[in-house]
N, C-alpha and C positions, 0 to 999 in steps of 0.2 A: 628378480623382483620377488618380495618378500608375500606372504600370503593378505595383510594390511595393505601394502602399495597397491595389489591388486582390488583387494575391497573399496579403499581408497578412490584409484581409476573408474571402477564402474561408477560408484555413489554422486562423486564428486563431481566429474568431467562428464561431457559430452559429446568429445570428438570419436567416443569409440562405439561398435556397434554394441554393447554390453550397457554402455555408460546410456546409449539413445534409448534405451529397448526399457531401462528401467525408468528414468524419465516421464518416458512415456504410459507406464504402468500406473507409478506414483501419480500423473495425471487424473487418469480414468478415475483410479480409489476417487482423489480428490471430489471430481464432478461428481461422481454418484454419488459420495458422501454429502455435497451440498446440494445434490436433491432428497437425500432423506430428510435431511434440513427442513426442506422447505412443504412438503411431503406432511410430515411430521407436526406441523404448524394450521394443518387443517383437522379441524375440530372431528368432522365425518371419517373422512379418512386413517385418520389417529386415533378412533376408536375401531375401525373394520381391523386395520394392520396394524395394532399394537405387539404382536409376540413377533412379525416377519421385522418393524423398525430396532424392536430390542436387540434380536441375534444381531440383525443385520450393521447396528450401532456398535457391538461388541465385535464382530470380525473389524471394521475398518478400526477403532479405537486400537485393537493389538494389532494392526498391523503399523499404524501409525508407529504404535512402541518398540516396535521390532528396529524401525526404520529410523526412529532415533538413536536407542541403543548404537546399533551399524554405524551408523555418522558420529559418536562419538569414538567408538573402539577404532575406525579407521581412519583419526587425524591424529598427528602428534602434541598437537598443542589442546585437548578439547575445551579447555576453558574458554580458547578463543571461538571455537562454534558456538557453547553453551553462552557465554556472552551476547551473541553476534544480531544482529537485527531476526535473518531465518532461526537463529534455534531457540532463538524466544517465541519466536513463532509457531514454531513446531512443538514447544512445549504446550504453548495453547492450547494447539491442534490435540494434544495429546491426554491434558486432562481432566477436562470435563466430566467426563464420564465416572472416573476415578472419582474426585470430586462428589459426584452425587450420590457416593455410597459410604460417602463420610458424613454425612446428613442424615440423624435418624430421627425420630421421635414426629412432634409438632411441629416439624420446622415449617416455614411458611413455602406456598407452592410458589410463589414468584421467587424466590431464592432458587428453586430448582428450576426455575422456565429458563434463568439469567445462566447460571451454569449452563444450561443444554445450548443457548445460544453462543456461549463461545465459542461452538464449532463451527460459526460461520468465518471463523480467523484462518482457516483452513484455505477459504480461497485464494488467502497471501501466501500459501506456498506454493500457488500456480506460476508466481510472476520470477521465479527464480528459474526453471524448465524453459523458460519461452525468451529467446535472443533478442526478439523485438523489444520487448520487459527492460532484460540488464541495459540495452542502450539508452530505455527513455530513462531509467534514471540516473545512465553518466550525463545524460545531456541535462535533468534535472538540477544536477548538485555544480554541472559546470555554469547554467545559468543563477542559481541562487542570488550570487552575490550581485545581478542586475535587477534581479526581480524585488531584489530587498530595497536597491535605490527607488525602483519603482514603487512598490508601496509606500513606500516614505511620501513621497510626493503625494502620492493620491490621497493620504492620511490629513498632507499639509492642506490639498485643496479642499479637503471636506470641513475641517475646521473653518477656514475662511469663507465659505460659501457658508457652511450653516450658520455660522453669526451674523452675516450679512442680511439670511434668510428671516436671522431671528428678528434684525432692526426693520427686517420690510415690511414682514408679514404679524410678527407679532402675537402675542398669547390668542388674540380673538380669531383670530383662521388657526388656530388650531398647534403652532410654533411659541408654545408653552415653554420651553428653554433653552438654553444652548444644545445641550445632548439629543434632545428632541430634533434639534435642526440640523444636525451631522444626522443624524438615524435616518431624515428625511431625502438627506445628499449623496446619503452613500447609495439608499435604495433609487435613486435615480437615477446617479451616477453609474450603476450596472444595471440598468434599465430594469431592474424587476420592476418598479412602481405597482406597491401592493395598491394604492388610492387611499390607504387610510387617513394621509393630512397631504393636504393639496393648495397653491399660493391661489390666492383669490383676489389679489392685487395687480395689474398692469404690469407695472416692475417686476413681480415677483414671480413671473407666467414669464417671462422676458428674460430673467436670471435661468429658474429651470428649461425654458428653450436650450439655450446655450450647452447647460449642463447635460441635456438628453444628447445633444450632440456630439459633446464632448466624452462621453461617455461611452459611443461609438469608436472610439479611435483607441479610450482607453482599453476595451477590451482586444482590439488587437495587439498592441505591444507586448504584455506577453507571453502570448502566442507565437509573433513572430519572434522572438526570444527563443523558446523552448526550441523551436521549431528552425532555426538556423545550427544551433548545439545536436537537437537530434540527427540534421545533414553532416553534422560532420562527424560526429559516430559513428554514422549508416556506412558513410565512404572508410572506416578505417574498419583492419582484419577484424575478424569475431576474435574475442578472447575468453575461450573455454576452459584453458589450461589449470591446472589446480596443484600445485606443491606440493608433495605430501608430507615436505621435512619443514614447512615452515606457514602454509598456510595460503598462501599470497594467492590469489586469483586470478590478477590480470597480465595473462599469458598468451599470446596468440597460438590459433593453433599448432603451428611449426615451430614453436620454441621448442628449444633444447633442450637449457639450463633453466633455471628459475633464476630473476635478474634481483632479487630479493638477497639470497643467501648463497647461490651459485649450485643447487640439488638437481642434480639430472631430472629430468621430465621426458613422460614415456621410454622408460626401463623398460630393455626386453630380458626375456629369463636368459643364462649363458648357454 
């Protein structure tokens, strides 16, 4: 195993205690970074610990860069991490900071508050470390293409209820136009009901009954969607494994080969 494959295995993977140990390190940075964050954001406070938030903003910022760096030198393909949903991610995470010393003169301070806050993107590289995470979103992308029928649907019913709405009720209760009356349907429809336009008609107290009802039922479908995909995720092997000749991720622990391009996984030295 080459000195890369090894870099590779801890960064990447998780099945090994190398791979857990850093993981979990990259975590902790993570949370304390988003409580300087948050920390940082209090007016009092951000003037008592303004030199402990600086340093303290510059360690996690190079270590962040450190730990990109790493992730590109130990894949073969880096274009595909640099692409990838996390190392856009972790670019985020990474330059802020940078960023704000590219900024001299007059510039305006809301330009610099908006930069400091993109270090709140950092909490998304929590959800790559944590098993629970990767599952909910194979169960996410396996649900999609029901959830998209489903909003279609509830898209269709809200047009039809809000025109309905519009012939009940009418500009004088406050159902001034079509758009106005989907606005009305949909906020009911997922039971916010802010009350700002409300039916004042029999009928139209009658129509929204139904629809608060119905509205109930739509918020569980899906849920129970998500939520039947995430069982069936939960019940299949974790898959930690990570290629290092080709990239591919979904590997169960005890794979061998990579089923992608055929590259041994977990190489021991000779």
């Amino acid at each position: 195993m080459t000195w890369r494959e090894k870099l590779h295995e801890v960064i990447y993977e998780a099945d090994t205690r190398a791979g857990k140990l850093f993981d979990i390190i990259l975590i902790g940075v993570i949370v304390f970074s988003l409580i300087l964050v948050s920390l940082d954001s209090v007016p009092s406070i951000h003037r008592a610990y303004l030199d402990f938030f600086y340093i303290s903003e510059w360690i996690v910022t190079l270590l962040f860069t450190i730990e990109y760096i790493l992730r590109i030198i130990a894949t073969k393909k880096p274009l595909r991490y640099i692409f990838s949903f996390y190392g856009i991610v972790d670019l985020l995470s990474t330059l802020p900071l940078y960023l704000s010393l590219l900024i001299v003169g007059n510039s305006p301070l809301m330009t610099l508050r908006s930069l400091r806050l993109l270090r709140v993107f950092r909490i998304l590289k929590i959800t790559k470390y944590i098993g629970a995470g990767k599952r909910l979103m194979v169960a996410l992308r396996s649900s999609l293409p029901k959830i998209l029928v489903f909003l279609f649907s509830v898209i269709i019913i809200s047009f039809i209820v809000g025109t309905i709405m519009y012939l009940v009720e009418g500009p004088e209760h406050g159902f001034s136009s079509i758009p106005i009356s989907i606005y009305w349907t949909i906020v009911t429809l997922t039971t916010v009901g802010f009350g700002d336009i409300h039916p004042e008609t029999p009928l139209g107290q009658f129509i929204a009954s139904l629809l608060m009802i119905l509205g109930y039922g739509i918020i569980a479908v899906p849920t129970g969607i998500v939520g039947a995909e995430y069982a069936n995720s939960s019940n299949s092997k974790a898959n930690t494994q990570s290629c290092f000749n080709c990239g591919e991720t979904d590997h169960p622990d005890k794979a061998q080969v990579c089923h992608q391009c055929g590259y041994s996984l977990n190489r021991k030295d000779e």
